[in-house]
N, CA, C and O atoms as a Tinker XYZ file with bonds, in Angstrom:
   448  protein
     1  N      1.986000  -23.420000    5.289000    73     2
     2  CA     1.401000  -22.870000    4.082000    64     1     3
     3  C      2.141000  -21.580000    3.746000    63     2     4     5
     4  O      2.469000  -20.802000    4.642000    81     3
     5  N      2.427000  -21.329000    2.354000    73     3     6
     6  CA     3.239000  -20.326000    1.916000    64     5     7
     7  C      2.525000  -19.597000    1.047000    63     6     8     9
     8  O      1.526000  -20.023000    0.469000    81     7
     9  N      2.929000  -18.641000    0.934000    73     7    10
    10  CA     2.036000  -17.582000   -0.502000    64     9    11
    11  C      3.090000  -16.943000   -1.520000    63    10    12    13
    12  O      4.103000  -16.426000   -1.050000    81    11
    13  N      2.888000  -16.963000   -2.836000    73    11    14
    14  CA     3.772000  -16.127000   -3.925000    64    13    15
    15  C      2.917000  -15.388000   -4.853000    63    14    16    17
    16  O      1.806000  -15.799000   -5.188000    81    15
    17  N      3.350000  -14.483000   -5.197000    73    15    18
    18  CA     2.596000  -13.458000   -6.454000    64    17    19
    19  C      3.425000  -12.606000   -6.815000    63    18    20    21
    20  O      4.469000  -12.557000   -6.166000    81    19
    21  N      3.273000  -11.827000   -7.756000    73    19    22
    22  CA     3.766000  -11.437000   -8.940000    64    21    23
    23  C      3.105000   -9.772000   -8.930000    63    22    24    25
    24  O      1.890000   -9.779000   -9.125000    81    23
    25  N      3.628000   -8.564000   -8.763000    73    23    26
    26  CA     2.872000   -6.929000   -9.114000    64    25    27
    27  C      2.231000   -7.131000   -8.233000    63    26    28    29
    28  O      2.514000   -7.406000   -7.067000    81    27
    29  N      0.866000   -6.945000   -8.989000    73    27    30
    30  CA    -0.465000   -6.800000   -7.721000    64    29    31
    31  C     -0.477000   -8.206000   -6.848000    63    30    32    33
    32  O     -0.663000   -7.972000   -5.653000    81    31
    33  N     -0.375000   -9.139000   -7.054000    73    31    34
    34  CA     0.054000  -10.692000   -6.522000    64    33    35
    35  C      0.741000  -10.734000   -5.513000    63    34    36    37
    36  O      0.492000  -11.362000   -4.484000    81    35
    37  N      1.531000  -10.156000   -5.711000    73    35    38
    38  CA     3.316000   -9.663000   -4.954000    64    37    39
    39  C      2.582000   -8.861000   -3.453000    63    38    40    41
    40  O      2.806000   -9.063000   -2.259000    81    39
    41  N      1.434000   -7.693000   -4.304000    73    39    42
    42  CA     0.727000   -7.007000   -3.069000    64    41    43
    43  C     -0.005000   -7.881000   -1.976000    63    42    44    45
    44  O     -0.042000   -7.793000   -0.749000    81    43
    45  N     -0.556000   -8.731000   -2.852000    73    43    46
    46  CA    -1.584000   -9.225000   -2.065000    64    45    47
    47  C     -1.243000  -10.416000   -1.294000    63    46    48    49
    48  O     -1.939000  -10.819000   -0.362000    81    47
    49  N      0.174000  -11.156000   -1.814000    73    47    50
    50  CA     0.737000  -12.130000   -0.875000    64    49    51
    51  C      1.651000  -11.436000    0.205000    63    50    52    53
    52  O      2.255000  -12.227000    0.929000    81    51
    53  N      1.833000  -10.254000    0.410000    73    51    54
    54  CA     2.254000   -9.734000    1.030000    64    53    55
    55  C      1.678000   -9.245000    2.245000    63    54    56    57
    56  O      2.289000   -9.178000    3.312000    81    55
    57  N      0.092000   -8.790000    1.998000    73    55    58
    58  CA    -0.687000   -8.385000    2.595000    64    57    59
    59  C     -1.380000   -9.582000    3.507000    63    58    60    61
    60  O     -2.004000   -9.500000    4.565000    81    59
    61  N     -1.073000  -10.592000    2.785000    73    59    62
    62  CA    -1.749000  -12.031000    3.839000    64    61    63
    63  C     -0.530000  -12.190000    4.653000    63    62    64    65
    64  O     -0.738000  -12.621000    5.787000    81    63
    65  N      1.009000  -11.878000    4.256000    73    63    66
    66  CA     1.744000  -11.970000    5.233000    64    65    67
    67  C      1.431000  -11.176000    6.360000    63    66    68    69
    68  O      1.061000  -11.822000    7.341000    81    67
    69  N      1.491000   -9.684000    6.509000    73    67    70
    70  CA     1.488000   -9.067000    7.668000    64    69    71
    71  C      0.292000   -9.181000    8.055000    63    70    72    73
    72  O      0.086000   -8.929000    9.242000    81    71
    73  N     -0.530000   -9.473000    7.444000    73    71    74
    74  CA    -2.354000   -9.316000    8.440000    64    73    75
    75  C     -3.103000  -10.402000    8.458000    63    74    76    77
    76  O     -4.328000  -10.353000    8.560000    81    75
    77  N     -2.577000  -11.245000    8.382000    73    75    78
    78  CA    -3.395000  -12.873000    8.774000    64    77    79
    79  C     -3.734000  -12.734000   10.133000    63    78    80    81
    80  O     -3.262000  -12.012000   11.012000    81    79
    81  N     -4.450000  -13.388000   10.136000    73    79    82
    82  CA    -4.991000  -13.299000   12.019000    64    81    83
    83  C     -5.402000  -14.742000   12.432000    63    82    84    85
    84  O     -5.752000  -15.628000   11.653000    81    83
    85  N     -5.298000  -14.834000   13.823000    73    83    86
    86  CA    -5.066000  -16.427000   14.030000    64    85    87
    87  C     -6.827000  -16.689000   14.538000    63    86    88    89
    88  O     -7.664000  -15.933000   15.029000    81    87
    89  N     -6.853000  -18.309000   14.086000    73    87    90
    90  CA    -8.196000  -18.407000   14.448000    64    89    91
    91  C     -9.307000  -18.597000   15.496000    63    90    92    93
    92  O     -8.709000  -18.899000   16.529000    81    91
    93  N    -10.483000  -18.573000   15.713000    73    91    94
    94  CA   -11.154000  -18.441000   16.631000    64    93    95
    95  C    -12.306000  -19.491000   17.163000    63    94    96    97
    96  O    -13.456000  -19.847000   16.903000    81    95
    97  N    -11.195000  -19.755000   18.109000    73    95    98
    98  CA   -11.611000  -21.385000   18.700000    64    97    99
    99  C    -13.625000  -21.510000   18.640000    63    98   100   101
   100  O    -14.307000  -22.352000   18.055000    81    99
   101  N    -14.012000  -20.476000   19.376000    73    99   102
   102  CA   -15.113000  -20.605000   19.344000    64   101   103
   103  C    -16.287000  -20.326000   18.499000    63   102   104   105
   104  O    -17.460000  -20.649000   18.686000    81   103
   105  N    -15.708000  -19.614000   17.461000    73   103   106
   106  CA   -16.839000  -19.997000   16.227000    64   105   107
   107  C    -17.452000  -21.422000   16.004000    63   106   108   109
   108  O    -17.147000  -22.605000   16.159000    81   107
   109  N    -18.517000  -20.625000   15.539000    73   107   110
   110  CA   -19.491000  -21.771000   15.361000    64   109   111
   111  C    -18.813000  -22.467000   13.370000    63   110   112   113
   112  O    -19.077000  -23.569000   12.887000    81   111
   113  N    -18.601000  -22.187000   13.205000    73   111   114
   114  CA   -17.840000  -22.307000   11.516000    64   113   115
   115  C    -16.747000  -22.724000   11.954000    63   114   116   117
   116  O    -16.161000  -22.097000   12.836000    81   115
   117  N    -16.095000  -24.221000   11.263000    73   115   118
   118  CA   -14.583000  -24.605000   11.135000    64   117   119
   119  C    -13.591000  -24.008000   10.901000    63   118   120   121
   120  O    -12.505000  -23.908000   11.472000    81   119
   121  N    -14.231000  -23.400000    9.571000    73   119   122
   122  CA   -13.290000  -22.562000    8.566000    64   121   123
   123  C    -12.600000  -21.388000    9.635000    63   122   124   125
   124  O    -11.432000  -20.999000    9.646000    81   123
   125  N    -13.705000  -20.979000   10.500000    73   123   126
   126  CA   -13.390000  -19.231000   10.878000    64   125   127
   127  C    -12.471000  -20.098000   12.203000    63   126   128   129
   128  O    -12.133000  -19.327000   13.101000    81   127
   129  N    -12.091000  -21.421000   12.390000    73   127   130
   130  CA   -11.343000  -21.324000   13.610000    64   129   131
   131  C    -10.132000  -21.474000   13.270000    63   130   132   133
   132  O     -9.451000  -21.387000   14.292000    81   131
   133  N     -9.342000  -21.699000   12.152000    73   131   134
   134  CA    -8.020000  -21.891000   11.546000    64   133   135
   135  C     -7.958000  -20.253000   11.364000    63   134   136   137
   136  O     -8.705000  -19.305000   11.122000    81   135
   137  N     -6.666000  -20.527000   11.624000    73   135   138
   138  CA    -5.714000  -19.138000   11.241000    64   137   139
   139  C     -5.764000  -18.829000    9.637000    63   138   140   141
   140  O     -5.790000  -19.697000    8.765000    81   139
   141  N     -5.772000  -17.462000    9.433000    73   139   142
   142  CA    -5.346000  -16.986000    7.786000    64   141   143
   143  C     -3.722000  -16.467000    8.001000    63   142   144   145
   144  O     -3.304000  -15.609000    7.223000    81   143
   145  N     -2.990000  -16.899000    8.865000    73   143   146
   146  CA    -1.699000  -16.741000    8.604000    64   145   147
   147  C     -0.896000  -17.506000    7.613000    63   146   148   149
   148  O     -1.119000  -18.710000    7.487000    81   147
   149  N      0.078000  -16.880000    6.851000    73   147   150
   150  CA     1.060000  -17.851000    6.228000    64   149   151
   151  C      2.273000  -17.895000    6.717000    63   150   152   153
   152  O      2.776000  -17.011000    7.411000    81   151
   153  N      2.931000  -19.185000    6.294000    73   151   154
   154  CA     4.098000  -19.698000    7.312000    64   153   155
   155  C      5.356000  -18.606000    6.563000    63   154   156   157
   156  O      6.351000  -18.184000    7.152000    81   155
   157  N      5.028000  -18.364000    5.347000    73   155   158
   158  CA     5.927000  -17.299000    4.284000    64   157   159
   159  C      5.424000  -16.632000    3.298000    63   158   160   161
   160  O      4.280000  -16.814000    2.880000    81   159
   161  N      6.476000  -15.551000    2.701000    73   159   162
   162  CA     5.748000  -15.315000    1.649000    64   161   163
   163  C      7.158000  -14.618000    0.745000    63   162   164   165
   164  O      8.225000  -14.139000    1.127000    81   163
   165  N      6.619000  -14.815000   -0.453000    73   163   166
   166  CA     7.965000  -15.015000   -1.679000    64   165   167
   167  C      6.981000  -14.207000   -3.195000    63   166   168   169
   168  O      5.992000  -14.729000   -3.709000    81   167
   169  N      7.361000  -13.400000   -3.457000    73   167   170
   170  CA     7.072000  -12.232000   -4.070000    64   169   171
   171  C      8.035000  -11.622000   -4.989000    63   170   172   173
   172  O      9.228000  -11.590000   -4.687000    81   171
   173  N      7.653000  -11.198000   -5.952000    73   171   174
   174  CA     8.298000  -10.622000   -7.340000    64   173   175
   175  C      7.607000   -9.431000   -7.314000    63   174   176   177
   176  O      6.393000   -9.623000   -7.259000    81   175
   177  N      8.049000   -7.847000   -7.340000    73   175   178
   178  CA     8.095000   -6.816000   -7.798000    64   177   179
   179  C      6.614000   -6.427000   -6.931000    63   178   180   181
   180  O      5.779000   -5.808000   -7.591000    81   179
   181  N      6.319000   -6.712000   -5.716000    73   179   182
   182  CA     5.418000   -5.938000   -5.530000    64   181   183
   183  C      5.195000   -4.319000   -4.934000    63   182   184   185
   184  O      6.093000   -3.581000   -4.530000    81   183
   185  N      3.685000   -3.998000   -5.010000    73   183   186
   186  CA     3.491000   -2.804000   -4.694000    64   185   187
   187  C      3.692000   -2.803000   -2.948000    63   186   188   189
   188  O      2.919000   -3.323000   -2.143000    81   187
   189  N      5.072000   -1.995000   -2.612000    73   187   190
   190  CA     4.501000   -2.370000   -0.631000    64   189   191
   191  C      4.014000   -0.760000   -0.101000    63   190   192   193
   192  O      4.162000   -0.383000    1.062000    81   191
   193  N      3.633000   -0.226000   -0.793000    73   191   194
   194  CA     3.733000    1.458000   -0.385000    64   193   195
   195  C      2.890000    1.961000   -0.949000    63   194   196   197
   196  O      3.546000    2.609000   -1.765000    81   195
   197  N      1.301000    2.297000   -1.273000    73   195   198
   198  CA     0.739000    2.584000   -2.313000    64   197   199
   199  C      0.737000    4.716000   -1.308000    63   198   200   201
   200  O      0.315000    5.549000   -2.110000    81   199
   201  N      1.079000    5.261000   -0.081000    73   199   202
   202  CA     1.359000    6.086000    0.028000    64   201   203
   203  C      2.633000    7.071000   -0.506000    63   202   204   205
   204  O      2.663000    8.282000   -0.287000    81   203
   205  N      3.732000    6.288000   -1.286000    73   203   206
   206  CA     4.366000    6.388000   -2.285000    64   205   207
   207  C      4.201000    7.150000   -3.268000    63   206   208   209
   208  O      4.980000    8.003000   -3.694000    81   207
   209  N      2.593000    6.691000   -3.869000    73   207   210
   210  CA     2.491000    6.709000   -5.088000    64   209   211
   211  C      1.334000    8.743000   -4.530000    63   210   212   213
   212  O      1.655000    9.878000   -4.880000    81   211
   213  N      0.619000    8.491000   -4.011000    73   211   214
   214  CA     0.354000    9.561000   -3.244000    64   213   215
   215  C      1.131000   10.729000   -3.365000    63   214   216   217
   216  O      0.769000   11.726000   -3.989000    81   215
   217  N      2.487000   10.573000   -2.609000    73   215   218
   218  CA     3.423000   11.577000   -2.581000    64   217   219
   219  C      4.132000   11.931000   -3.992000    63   218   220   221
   220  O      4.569000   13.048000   -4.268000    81   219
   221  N      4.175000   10.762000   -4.870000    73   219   222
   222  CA     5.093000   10.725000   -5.809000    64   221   223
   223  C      4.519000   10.216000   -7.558000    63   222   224   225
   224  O      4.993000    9.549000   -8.478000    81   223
   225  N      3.292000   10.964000   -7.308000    73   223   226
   226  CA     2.350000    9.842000   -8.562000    64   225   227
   227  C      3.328000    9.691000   -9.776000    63   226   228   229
   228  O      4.248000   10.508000   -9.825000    81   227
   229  N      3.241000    8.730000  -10.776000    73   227   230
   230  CA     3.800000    8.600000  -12.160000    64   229   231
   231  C      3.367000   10.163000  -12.962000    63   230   232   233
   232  O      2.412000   10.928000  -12.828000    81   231
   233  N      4.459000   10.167000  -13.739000    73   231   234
   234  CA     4.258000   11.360000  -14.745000    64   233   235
   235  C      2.826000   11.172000  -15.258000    63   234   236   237
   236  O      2.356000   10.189000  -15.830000    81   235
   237  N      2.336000   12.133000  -14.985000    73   235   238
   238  CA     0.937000   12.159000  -15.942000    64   237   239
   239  C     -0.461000   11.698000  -15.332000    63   238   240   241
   240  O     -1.549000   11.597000  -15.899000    81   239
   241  N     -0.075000   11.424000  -13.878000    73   239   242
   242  CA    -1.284000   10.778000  -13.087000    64   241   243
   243  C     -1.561000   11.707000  -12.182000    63   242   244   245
   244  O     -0.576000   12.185000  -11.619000    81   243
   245  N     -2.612000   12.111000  -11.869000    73   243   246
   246  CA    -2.969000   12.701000  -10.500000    64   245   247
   247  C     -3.516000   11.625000   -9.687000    63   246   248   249
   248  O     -4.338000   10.809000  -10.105000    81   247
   249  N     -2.952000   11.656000   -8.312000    73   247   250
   250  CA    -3.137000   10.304000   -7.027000    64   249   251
   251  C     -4.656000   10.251000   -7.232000    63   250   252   253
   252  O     -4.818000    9.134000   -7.723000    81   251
   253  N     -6.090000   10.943000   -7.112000    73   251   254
   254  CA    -7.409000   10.517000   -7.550000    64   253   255
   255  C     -7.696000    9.499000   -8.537000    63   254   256   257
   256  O     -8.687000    8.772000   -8.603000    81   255
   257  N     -6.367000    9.570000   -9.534000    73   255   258
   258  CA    -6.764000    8.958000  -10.418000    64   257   259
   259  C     -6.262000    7.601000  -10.712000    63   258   260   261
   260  O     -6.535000    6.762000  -11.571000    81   259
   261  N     -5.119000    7.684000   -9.331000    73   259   262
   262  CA    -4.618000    6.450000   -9.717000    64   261   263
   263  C     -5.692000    5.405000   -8.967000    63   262   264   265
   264  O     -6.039000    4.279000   -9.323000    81   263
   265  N     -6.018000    6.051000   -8.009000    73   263   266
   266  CA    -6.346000    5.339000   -6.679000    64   265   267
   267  C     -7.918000    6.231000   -6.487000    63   266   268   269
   268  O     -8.117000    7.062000   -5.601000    81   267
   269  N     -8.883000    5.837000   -7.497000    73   267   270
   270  CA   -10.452000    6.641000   -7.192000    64   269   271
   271  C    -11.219000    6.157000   -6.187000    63   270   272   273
   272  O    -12.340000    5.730000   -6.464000    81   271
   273  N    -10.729000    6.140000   -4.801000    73   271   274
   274  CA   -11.549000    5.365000   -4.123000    64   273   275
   275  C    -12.743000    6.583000   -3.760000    63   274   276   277
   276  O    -12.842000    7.810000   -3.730000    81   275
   277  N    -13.651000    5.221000   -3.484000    73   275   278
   278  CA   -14.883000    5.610000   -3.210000    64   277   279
   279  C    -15.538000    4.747000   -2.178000    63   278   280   281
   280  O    -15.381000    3.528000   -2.114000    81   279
   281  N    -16.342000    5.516000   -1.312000    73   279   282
   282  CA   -17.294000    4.527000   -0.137000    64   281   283
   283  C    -18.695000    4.858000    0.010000    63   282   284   285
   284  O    -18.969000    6.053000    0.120000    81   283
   285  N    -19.466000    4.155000    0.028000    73   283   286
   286  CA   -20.920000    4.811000    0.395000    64   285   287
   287  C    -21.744000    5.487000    1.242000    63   286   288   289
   288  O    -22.073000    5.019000    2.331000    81   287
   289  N    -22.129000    6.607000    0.817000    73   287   290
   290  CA   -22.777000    7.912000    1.745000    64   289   291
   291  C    -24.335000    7.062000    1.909000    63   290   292   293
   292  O    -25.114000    6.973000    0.960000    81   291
   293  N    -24.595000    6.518000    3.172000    73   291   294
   294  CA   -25.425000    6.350000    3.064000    64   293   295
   295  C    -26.815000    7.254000    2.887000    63   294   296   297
   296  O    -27.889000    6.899000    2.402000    81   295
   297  N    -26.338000    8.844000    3.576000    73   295   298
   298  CA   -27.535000    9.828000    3.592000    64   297   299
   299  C    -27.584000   10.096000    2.231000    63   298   300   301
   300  O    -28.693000   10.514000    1.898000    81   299
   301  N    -26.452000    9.968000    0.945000    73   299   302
   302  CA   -26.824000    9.859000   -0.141000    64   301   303
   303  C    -27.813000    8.895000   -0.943000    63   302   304   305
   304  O    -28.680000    9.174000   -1.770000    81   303
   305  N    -27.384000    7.633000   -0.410000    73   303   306
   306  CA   -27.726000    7.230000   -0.705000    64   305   307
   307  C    -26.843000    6.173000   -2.410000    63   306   308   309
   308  O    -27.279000    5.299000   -3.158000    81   307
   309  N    -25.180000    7.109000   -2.290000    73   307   310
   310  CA   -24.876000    6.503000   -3.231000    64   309   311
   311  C    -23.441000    6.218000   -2.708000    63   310   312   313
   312  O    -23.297000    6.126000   -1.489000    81   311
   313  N    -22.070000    6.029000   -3.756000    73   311   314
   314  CA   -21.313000    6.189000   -3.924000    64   313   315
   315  C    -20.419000    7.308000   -3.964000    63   314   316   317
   316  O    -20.659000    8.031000   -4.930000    81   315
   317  N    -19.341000    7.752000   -3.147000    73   315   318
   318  CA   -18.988000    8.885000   -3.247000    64   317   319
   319  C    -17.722000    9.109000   -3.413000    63   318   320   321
   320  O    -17.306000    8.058000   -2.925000    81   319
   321  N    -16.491000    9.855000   -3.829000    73   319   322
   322  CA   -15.628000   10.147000   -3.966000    64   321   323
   323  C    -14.720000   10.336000   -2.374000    63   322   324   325
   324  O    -15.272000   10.955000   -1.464000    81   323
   325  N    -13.522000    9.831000   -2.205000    73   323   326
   326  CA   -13.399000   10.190000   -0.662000    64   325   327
   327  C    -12.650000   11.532000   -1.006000    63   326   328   329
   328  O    -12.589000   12.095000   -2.099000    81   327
   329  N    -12.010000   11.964000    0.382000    73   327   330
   330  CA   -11.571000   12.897000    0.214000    64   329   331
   331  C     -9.842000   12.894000    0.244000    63   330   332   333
   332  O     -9.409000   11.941000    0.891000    81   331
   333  N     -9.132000   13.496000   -0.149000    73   331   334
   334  CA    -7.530000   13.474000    0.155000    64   333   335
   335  C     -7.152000   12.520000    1.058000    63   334   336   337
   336  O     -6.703000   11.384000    0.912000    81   335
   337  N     -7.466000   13.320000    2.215000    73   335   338
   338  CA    -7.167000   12.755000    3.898000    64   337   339
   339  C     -7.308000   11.383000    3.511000    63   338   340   341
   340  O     -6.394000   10.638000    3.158000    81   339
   341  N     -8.306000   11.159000    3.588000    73   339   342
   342  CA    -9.431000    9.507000    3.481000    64   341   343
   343  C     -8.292000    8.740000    2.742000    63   342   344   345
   344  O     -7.516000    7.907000    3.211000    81   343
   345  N     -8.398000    9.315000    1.223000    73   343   346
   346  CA    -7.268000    8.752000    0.532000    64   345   347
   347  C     -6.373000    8.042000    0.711000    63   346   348   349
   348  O     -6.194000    6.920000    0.239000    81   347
   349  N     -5.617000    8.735000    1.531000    73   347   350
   350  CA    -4.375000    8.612000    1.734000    64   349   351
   351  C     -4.088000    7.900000    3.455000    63   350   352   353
   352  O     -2.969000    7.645000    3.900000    81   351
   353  N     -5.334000    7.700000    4.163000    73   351   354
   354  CA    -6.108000    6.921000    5.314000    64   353   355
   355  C     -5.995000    5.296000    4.364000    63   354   356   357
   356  O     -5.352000    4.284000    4.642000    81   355
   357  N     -6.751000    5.543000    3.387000    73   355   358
   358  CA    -7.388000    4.174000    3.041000    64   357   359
   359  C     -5.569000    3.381000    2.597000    63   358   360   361
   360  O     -5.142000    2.310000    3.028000    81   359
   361  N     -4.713000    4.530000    1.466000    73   359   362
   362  CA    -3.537000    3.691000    1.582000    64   361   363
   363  C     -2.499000    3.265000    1.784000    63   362   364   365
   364  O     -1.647000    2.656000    1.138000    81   363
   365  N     -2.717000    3.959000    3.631000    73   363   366
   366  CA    -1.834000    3.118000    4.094000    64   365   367
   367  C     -2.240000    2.353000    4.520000    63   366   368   369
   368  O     -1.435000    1.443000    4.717000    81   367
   369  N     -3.926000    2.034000    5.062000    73   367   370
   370  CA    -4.626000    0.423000    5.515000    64   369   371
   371  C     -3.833000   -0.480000    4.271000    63   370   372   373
   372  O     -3.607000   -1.634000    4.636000    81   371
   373  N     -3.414000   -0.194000    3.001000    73   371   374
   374  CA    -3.253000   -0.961000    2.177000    64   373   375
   375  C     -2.071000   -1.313000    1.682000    63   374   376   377
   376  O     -1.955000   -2.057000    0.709000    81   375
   377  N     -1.107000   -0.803000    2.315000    73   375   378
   378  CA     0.109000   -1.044000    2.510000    64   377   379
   379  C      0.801000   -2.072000    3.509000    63   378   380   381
   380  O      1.077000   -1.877000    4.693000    81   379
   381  N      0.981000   -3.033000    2.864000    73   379   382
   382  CA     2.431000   -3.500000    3.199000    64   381   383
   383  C      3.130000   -2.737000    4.434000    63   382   384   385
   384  O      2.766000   -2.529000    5.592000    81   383
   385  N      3.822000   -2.539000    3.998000    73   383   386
   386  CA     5.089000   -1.022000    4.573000    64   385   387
   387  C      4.894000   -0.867000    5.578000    63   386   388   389
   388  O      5.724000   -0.834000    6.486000    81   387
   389  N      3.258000   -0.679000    5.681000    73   387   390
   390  CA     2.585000   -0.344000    7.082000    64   389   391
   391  C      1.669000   -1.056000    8.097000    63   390   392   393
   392  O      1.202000   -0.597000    9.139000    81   391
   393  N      1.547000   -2.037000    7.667000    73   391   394
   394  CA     0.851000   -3.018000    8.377000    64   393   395
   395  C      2.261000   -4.140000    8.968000    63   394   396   397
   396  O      2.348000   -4.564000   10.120000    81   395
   397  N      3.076000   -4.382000    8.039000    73   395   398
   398  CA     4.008000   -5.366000    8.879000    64   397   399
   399  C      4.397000   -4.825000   10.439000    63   398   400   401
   400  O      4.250000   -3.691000   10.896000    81   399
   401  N      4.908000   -5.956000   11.052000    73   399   402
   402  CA     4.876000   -6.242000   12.488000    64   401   403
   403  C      5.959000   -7.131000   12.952000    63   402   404   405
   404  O      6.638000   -7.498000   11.994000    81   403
   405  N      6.429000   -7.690000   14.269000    73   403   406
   406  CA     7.420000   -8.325000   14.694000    64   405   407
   407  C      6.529000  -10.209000   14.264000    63   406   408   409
   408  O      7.244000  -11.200000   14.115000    81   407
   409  N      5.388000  -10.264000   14.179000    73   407   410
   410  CA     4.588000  -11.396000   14.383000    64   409   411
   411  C      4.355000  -11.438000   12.424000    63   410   412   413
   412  O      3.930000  -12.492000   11.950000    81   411
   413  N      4.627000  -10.405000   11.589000    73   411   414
   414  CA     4.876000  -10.884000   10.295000    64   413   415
   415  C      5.425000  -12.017000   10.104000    63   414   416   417
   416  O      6.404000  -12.420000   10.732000    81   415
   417  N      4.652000  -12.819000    8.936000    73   415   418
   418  CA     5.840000  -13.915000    8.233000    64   417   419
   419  C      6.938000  -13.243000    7.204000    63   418   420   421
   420  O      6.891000  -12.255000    6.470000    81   419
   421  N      8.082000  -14.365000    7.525000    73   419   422
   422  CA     9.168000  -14.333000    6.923000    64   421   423
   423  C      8.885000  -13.897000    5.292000    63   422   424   425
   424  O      8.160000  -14.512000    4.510000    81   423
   425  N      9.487000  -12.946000    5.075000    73   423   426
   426  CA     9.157000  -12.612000    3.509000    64   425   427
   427  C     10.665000  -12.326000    2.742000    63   426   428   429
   428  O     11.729000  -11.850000    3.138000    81   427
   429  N     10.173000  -12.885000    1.403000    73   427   430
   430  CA    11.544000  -12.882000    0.344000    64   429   431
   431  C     10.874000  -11.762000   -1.026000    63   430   432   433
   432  O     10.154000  -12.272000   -1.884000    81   431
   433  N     11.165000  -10.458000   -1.074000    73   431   434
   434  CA    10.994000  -10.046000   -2.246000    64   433   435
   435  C     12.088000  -10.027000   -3.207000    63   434   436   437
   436  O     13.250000   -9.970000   -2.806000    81   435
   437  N     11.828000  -10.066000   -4.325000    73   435   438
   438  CA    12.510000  -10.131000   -5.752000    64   437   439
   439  C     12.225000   -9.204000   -6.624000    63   438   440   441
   440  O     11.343000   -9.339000   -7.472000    81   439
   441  N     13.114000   -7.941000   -6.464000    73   439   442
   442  CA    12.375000   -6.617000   -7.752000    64   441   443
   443  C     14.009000   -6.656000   -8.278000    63   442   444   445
   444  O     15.017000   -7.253000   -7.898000    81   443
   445  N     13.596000   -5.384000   -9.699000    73   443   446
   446  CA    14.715000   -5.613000  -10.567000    64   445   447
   447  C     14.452000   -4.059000  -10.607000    63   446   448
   448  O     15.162000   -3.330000  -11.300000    81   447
């Protein structure tokens, strides 16, 4: 099984490349005993670095704004703004760049 996408596509077939995880014989669920690995992955212009964008935002963006993450305070009781650190915690969990490994699938990107 192979994966392709396109920008954010590009991200996210990318992201099933390096972090698929193999499956678990003893679940009680079929589904959860097959692997989410792919055998490849083939990609046009994706995002692999969103700590990049952090260091280097587009003219006219501040990194909060590209990237408003938020997680829930539960003693709030709501939604909250993270902080820098967190930020920039959460993207490299979301990177590409940084999650690949020697056990990654084979990947073909295509940017211009």
């Amino acid at each position: 099984l192979g994966i392709a996408g396109m920008s954010s596509g590009g991200h996210l077939s990318l992201m099933m490349g390096v972090a698929g995880k193999p499956g678990d014989p003893a679940a009680a669920d079929p589904v959860d005993r097959e692997s989410s690995k792919v055998a490849a992955v083939a990609c046009f212009f994706p995002v692999t670095d969103f700590q990049a964008f952090e260091a280097n935002p587009p003219k006219g963006f501040a990194p909060d704004a590209l990237f408003p993450f938020r997680e829930f305070d539960a003693k709030a009781g709501k939604f909250t703004t993270v902080t820098p650190e967190r930020r920039r915690e959460l993207g490299r969990d979301c990177s590409p760049l940084h999650c690949a490994t020697k056990d990654a699938a084979p990947v073909r990107i295509l940017h211009g």
